[in-house]
TORBA-552072 format. One line per 5 residues: their letters; for each residue y, z, x of C-alpha. Coordinates in pm, 1 decimal. Last residue first. Example, Ala and Ser with C-alpha at 12.3 -4.5 7.8 and 13.67 -1.06 7.14 Angstrom:
BEGIN
sa = -106.0,714.0,1367.0; -450.0,780.0,1230.0
This chain:
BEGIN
xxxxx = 10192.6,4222.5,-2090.4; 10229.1,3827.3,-1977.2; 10064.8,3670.1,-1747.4; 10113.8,3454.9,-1426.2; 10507.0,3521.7,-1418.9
xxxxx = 10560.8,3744.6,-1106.7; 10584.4,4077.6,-1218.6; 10301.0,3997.0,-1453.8; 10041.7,3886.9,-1189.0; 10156.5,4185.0,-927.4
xxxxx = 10129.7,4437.2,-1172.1; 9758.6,4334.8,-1307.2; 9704.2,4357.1,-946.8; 9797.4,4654.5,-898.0; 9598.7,4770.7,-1183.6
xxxxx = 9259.1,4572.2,-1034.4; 9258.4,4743.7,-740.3; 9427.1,4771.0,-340.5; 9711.0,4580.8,-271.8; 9837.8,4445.2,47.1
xxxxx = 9854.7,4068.8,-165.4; 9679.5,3930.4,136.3; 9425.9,4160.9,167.7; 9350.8,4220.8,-232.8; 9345.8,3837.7,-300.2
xxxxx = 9116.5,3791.6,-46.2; 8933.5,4081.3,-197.4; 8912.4,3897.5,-518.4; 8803.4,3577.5,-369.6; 8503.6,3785.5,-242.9
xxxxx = 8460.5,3946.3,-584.9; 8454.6,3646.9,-775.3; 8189.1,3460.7,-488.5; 7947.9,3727.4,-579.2; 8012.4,3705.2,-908.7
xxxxx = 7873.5,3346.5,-855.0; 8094.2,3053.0,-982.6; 8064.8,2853.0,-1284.8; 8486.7,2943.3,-1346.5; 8397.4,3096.0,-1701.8
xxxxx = 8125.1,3249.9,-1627.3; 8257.6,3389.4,-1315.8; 8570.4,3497.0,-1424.2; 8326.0,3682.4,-1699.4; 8088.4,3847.0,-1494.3
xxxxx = 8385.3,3941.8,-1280.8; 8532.3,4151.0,-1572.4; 8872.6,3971.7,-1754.6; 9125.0,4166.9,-1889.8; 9432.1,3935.5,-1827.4
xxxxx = 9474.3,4044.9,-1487.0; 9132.1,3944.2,-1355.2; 9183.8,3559.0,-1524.0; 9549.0,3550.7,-1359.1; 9448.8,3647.3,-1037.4
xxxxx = 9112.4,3437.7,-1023.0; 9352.8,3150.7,-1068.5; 9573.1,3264.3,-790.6; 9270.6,3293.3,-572.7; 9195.0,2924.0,-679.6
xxxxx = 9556.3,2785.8,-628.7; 9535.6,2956.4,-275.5; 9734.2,3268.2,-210.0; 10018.8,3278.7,63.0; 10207.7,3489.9,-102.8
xxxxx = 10240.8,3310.6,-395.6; 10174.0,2966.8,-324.9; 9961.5,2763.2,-139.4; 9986.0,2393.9,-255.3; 9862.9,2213.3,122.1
xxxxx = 9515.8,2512.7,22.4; 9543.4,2336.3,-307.3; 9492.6,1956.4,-177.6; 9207.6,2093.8,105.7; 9040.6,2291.0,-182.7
xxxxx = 9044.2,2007.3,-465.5; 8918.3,1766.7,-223.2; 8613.4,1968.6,-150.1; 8550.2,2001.9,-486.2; 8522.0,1645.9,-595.0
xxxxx = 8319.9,1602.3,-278.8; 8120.3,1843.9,-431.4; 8120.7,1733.2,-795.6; 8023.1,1388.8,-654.2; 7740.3,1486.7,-412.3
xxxxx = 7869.9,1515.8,-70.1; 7720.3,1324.8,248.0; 7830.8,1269.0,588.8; 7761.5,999.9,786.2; 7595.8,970.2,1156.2
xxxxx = 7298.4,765.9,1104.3; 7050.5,1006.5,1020.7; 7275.5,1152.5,771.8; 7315.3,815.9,581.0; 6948.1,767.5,574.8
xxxxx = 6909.2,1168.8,433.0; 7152.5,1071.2,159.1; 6950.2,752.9,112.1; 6646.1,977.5,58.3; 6849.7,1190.4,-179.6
xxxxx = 7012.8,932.5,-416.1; 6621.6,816.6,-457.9; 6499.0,1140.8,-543.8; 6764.0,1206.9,-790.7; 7039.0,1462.4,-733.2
xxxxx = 6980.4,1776.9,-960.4; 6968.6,2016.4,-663.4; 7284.1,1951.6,-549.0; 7386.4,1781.1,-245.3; 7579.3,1927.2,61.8
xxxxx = 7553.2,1716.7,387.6; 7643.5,1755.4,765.9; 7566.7,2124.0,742.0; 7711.7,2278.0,1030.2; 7774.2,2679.9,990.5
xxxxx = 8183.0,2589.3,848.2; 7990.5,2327.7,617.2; 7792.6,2557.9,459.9; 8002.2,2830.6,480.0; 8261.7,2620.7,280.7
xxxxx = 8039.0,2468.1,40.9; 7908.8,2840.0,-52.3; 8234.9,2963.2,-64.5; 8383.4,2677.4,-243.9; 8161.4,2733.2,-537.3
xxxxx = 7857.4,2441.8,-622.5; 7568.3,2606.6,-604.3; 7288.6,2461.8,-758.4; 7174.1,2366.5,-401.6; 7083.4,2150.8,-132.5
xxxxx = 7207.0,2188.9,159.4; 7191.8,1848.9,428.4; 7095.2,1979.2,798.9; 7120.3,1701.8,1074.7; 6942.7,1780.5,1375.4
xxxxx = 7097.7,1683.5,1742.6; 7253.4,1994.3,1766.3; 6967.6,2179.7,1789.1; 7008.9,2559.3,1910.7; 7351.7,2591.3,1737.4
xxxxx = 7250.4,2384.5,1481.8; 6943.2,2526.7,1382.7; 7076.2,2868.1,1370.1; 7395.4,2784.6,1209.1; 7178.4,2648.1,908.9
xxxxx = 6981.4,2976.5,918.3; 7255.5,3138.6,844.3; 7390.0,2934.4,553.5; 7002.4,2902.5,453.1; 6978.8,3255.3,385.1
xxxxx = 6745.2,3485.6,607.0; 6437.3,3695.4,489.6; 6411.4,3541.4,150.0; 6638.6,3226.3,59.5; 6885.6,3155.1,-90.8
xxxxx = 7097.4,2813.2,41.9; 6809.0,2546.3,56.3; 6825.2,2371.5,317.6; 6690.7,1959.6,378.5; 6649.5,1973.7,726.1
xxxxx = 6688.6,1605.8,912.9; 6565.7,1435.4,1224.9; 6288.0,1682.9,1263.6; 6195.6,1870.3,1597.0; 5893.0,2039.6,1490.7
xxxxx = 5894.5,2351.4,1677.2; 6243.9,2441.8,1721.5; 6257.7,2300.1,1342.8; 5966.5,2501.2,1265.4; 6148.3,2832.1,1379.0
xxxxx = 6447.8,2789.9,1203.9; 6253.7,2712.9,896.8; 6081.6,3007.1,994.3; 6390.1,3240.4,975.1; 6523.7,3067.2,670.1
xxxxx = 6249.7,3141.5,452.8; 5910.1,2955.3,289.9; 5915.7,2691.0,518.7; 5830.7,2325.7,461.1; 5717.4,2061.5,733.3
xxxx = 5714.5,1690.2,834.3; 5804.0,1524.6,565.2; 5800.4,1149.2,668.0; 6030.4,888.6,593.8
């Protein structure tokens, strides 16, 4: 195995794949200039035949989701030994997929709640972020608590918004104790 390059951004990691032609990219996910999830879609749409693994600390089901929705054939985090990772990248090259344990872990937790949907059509992890906002919680805190990104918080939280048709934290509050997930 051979490293053949390292970029400082997305955009010319992009670039030095076009340029380099690697077998694999190991991502990261933030990045200056253009985030890995982008760039990952990049690389993929223009070279299919390279296999992109993320790593990252993050381990939310936005960022897995984009990830793998932009084609990442891998998602490891960053604490992953060195020797877990170069038979990740093996298992890549010839045609797996790869998921560290708390990812895969994830991943299955998100298909089996998205069969559970509930609530008007929320997922068991928007309805969680429901019931965490609506019993006084600020999205530093859901996010704390869940070891998500605020950023991810307030993007569930406007799913929950659209497909609830309501539009701030009070209606919500409403919504969650009209319909059992708190109490007032």
């Amino acid at each position: 195995m051979n490293v053949v390059g390292q970029a400082a951004n997305g955009e010319e990691a992009v670039r030095m794949v076009h340029e380099l032609k690697p077998d694999v990219v190991l991502m990261d996910l933030e990045m200056p200039v253009m985030e890995g999830v982008e760039a990952t879609g990049l690389i993929r749409e223009q070279h299919p035949e390279v296999a992109v693994i993320i790593l990252s600390s993050f381990s939310d089901d936005s960022h897995l989701l984009q990830a793998l929705e932009h084609g990442a054939r891998g998602y490891v985090l960053k604490d992953t030994s060195a020797s877990t990772m170069v038979n990740s990248m093996l298992a890549i090259v010839g045609g797996a997929r790869v998921m560290s344990g708390p990812i895969a872990d994830r991943l299955v937790d998100m298909l089996t709640s998205k069969s559970e949907e509930s609530l008007d059509g929320l997922t068991a992890r928007e309805v969680e972020i429901l019931k965490l906002l609506a019993s006084g919680l600020a999205n530093k805190q859901i996010a704390y608590r869940l070891t998500i990104s605020e950023k991810t918080v307030r993007n569930h939280i406007s799913k929950v918004y659209e497909k609830l048709g309501i539009d701030g934290r009070s209606s919500a509050v409403l919504y969650a104790a009209r319909n059992g997930l708190v109490d007032l």
